[in-house]
PDB file with SEQRES, HELIX, SHEET and CRYST1 records, atoms N, CA, C and O in Angstrom:
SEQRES   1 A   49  UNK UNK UNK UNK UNK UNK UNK UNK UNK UNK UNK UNK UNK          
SEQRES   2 A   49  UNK UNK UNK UNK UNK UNK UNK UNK UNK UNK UNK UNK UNK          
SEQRES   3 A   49  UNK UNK UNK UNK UNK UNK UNK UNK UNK UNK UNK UNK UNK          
SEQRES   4 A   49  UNK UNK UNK UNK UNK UNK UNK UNK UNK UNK                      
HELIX    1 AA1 UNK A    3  UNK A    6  1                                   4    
HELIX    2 AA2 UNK A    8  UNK A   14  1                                   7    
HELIX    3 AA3 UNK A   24  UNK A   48  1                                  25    
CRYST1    1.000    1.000    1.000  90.00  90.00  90.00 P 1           1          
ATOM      1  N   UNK A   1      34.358   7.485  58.401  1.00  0.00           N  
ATOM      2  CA  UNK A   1      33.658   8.333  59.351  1.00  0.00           C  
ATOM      3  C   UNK A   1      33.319   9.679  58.715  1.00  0.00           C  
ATOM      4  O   UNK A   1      32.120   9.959  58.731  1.00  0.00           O  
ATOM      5  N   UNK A   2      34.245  10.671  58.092  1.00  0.00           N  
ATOM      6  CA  UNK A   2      34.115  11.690  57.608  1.00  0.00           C  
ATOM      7  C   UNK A   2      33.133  11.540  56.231  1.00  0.00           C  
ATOM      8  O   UNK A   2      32.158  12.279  56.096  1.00  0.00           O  
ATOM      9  N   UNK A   3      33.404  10.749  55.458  1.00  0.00           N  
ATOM     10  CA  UNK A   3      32.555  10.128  54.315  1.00  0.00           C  
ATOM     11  C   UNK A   3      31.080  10.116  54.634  1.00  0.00           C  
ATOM     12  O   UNK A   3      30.202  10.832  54.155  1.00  0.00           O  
ATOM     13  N   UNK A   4      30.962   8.984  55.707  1.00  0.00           N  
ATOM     14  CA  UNK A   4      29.553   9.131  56.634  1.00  0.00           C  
ATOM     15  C   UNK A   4      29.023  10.211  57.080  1.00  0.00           C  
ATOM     16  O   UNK A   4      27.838   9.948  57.285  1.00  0.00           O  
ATOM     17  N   UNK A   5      29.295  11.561  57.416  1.00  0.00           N  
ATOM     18  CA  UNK A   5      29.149  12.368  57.907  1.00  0.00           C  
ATOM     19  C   UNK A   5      28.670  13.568  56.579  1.00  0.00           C  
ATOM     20  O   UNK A   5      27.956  14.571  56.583  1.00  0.00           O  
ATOM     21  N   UNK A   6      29.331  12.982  55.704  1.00  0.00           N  
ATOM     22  CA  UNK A   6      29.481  13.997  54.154  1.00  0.00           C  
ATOM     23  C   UNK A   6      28.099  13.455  53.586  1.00  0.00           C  
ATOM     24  O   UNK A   6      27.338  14.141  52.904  1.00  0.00           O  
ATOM     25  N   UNK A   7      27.859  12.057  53.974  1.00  0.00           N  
ATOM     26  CA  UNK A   7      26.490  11.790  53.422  1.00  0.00           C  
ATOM     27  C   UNK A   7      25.245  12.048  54.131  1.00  0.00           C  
ATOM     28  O   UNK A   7      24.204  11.798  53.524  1.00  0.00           O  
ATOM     29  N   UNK A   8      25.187  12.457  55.189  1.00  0.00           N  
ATOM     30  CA  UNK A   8      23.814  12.515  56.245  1.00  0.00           C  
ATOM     31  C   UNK A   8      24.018  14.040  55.814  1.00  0.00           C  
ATOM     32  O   UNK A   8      23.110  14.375  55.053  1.00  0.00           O  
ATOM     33  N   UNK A   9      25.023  15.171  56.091  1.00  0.00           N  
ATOM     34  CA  UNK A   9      24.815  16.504  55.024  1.00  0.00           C  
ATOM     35  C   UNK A   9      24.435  16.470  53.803  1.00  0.00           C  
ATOM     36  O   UNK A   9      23.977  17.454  53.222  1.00  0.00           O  
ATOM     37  N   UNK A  10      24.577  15.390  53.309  1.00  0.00           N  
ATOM     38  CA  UNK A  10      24.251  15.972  51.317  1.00  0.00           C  
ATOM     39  C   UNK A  10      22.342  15.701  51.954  1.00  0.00           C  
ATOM     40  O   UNK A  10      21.420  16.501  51.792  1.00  0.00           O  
ATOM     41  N   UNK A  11      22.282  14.507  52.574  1.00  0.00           N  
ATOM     42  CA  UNK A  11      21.064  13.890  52.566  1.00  0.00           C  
ATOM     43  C   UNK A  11      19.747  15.762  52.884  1.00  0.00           C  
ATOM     44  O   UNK A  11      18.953  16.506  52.308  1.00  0.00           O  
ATOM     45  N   UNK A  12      20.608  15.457  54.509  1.00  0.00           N  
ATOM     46  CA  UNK A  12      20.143  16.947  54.648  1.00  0.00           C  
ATOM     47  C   UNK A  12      20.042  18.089  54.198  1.00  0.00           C  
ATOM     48  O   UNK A  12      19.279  18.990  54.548  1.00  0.00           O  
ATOM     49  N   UNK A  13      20.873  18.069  53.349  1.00  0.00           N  
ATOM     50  CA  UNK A  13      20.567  19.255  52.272  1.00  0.00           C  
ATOM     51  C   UNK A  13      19.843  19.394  51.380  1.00  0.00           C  
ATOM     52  O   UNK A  13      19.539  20.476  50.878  1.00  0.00           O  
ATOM     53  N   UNK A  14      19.332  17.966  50.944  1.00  0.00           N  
ATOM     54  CA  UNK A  14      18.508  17.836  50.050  1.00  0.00           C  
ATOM     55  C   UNK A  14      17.528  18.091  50.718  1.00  0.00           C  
ATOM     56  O   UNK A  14      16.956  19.047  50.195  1.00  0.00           O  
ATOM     57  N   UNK A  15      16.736  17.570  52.083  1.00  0.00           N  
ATOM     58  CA  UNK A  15      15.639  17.897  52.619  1.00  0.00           C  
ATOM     59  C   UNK A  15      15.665  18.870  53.417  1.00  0.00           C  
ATOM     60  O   UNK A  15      15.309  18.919  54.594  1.00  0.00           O  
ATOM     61  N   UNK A  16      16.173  19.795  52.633  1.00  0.00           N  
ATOM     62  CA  UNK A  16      16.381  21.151  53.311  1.00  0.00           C  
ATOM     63  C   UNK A  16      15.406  22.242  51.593  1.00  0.00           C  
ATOM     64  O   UNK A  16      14.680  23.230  51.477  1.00  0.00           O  
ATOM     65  N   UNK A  17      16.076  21.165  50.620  1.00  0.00           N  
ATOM     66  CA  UNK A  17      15.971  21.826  49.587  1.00  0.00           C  
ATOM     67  C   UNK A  17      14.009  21.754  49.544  1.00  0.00           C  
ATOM     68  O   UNK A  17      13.300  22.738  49.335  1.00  0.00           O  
ATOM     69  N   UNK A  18      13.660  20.770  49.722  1.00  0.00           N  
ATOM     70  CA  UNK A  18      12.279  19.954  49.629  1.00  0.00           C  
ATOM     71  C   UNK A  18      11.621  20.989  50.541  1.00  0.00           C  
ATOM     72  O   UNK A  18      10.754  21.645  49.963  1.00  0.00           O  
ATOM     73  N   UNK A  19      11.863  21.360  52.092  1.00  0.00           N  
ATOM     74  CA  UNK A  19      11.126  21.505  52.981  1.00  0.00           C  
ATOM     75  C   UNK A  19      10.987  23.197  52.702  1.00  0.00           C  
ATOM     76  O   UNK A  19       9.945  23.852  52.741  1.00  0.00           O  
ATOM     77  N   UNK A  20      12.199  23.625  52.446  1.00  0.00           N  
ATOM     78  CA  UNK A  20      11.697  25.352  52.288  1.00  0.00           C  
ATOM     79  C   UNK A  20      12.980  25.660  52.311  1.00  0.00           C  
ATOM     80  O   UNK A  20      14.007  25.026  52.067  1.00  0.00           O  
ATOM     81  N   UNK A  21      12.559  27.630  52.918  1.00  0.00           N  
ATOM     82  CA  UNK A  21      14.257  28.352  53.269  1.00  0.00           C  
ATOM     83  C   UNK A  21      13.924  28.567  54.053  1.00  0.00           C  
ATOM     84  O   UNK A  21      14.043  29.784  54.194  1.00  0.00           O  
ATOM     85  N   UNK A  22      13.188  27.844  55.397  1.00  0.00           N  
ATOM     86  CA  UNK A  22      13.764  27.983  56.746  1.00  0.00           C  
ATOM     87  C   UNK A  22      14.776  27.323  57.476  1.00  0.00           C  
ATOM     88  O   UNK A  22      15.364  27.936  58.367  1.00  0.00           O  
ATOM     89  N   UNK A  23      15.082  26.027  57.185  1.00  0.00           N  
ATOM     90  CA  UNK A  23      15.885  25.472  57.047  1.00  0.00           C  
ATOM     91  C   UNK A  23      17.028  25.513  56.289  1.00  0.00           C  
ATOM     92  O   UNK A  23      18.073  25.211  56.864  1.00  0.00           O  
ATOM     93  N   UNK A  24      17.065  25.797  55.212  1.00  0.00           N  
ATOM     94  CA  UNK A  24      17.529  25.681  53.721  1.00  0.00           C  
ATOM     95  C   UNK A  24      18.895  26.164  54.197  1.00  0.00           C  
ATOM     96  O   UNK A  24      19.833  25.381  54.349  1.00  0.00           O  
ATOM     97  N   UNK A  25      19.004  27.828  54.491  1.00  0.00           N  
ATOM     98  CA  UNK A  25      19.983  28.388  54.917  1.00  0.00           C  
ATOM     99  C   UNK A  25      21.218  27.464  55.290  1.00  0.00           C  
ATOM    100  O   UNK A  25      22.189  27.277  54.558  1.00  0.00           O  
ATOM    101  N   UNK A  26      21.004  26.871  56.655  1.00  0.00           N  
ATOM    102  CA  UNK A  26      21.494  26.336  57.807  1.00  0.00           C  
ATOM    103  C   UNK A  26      22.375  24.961  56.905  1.00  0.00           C  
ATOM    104  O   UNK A  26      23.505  24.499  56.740  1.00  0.00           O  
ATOM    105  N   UNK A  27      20.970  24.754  56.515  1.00  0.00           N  
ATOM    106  CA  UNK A  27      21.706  23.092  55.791  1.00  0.00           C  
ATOM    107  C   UNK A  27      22.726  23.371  55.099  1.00  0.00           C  
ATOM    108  O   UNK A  27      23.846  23.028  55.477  1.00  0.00           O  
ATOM    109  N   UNK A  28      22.454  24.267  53.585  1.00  0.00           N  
ATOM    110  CA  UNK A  28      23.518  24.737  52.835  1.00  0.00           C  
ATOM    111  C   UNK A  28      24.679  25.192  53.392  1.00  0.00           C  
ATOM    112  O   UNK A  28      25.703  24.771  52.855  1.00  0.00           O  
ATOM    113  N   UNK A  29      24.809  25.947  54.332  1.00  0.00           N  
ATOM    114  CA  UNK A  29      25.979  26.010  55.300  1.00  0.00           C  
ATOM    115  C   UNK A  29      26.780  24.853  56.042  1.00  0.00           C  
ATOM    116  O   UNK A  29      27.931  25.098  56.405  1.00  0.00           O  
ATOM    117  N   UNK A  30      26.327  23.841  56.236  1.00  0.00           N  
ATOM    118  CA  UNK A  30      26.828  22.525  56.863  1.00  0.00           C  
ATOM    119  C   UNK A  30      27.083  21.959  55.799  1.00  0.00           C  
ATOM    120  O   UNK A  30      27.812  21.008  56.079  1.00  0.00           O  
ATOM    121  N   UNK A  31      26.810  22.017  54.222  1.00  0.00           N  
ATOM    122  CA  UNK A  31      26.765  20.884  53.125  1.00  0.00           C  
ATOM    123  C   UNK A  31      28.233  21.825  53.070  1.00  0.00           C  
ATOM    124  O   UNK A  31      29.263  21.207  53.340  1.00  0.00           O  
ATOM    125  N   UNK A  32      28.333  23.047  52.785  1.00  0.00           N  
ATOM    126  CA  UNK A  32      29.514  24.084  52.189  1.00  0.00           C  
ATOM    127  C   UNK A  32      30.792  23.393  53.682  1.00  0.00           C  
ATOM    128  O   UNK A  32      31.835  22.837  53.340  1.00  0.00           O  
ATOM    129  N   UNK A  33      30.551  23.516  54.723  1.00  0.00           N  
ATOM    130  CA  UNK A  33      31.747  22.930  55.635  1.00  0.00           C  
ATOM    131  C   UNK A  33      31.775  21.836  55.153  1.00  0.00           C  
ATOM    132  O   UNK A  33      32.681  21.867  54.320  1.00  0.00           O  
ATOM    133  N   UNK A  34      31.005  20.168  55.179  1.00  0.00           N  
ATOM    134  CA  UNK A  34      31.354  19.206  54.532  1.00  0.00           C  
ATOM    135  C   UNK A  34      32.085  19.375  53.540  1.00  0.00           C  
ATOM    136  O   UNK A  34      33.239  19.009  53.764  1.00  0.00           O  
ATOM    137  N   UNK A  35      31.890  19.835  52.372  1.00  0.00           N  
ATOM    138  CA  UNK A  35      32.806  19.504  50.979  1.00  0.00           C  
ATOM    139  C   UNK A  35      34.173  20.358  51.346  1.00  0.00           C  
ATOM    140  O   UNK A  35      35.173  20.007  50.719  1.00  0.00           O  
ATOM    141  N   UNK A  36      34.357  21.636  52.461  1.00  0.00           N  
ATOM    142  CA  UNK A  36      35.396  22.560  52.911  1.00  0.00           C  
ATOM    143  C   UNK A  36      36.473  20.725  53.370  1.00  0.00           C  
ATOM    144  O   UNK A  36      37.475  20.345  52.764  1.00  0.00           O  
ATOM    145  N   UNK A  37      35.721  19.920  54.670  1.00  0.00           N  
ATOM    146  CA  UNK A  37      36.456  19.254  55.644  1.00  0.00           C  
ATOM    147  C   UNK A  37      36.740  17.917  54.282  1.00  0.00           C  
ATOM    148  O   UNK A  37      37.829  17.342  54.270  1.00  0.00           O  
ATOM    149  N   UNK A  38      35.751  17.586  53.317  1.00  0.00           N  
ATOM    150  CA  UNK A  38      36.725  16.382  52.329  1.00  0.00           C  
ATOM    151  C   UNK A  38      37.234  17.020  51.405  1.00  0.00           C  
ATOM    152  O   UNK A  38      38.019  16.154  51.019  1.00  0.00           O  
ATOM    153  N   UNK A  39      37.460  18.163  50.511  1.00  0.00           N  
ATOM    154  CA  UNK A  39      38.632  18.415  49.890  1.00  0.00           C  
ATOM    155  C   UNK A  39      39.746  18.827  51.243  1.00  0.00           C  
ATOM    156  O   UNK A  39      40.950  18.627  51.083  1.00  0.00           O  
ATOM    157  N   UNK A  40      39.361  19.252  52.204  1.00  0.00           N  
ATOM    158  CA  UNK A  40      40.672  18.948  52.927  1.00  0.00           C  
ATOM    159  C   UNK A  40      41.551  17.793  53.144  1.00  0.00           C  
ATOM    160  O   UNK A  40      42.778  17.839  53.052  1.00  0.00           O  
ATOM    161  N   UNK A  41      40.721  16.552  53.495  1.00  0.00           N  
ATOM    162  CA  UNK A  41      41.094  15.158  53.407  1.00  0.00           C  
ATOM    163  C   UNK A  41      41.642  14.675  52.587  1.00  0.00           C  
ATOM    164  O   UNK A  41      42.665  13.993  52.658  1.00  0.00           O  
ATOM    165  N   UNK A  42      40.851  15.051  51.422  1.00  0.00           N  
ATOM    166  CA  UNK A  42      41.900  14.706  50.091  1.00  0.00           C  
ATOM    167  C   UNK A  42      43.171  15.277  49.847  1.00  0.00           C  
ATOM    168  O   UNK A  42      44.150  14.585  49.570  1.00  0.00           O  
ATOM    169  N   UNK A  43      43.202  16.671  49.949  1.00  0.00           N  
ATOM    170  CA  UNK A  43      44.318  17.101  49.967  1.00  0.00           C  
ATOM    171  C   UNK A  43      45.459  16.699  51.272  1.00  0.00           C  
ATOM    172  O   UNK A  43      46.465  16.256  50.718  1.00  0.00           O  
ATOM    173  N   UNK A  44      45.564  16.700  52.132  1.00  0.00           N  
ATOM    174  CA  UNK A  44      45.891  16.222  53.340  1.00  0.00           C  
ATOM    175  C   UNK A  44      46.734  14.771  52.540  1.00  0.00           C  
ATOM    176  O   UNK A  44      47.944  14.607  52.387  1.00  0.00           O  
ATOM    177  N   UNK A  45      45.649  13.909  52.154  1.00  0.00           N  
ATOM    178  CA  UNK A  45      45.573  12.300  52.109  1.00  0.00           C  
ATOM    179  C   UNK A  45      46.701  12.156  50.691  1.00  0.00           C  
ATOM    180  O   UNK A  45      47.621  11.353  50.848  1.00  0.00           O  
ATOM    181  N   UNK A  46      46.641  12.845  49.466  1.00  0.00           N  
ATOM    182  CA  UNK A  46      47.582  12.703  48.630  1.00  0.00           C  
ATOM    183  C   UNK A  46      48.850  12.704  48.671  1.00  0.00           C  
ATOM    184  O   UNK A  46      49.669  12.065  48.010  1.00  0.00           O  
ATOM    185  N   UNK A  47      49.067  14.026  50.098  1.00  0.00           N  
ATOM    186  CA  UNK A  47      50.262  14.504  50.252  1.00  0.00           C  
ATOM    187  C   UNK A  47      51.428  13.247  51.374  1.00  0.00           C  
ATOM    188  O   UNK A  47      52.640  13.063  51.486  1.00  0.00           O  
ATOM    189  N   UNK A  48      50.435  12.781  51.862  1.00  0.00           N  
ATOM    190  CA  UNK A  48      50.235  11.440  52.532  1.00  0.00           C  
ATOM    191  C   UNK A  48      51.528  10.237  51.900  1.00  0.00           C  
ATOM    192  O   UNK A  48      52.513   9.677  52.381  1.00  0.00           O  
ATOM    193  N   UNK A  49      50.800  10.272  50.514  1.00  0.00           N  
ATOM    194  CA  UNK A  49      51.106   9.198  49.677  1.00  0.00           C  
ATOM    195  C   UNK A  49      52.527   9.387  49.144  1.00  0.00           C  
ATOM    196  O   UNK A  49      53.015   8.556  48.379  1.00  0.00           O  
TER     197      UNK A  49                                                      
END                                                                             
């Protein structure tokens, strides 16, 4: 689920990158929480193990 979610942000970020910086901003901010919420997971998930 979180994985899924990490990929429709990268996606969007890329067509954030394509379309301009009106968007651009916003996206890059949601791509920066994604990679924030899976190195959390990972870290979380090792400690797990």
């Amino acid at each position: 689920m979180l994985w899924t979610i990490f990929v429709i942000l990268l996606v969007l970020w890329l067509l954030g990158l394509v379309t301009g910086a009106v968007f651009g901003g916003f996206i890059h901010l949601l791509l920066v929480l994604a990679i924030v919420v899976v190195v959390v997971q990972l870290v979380t998930g090792r400690r797990a193990i």
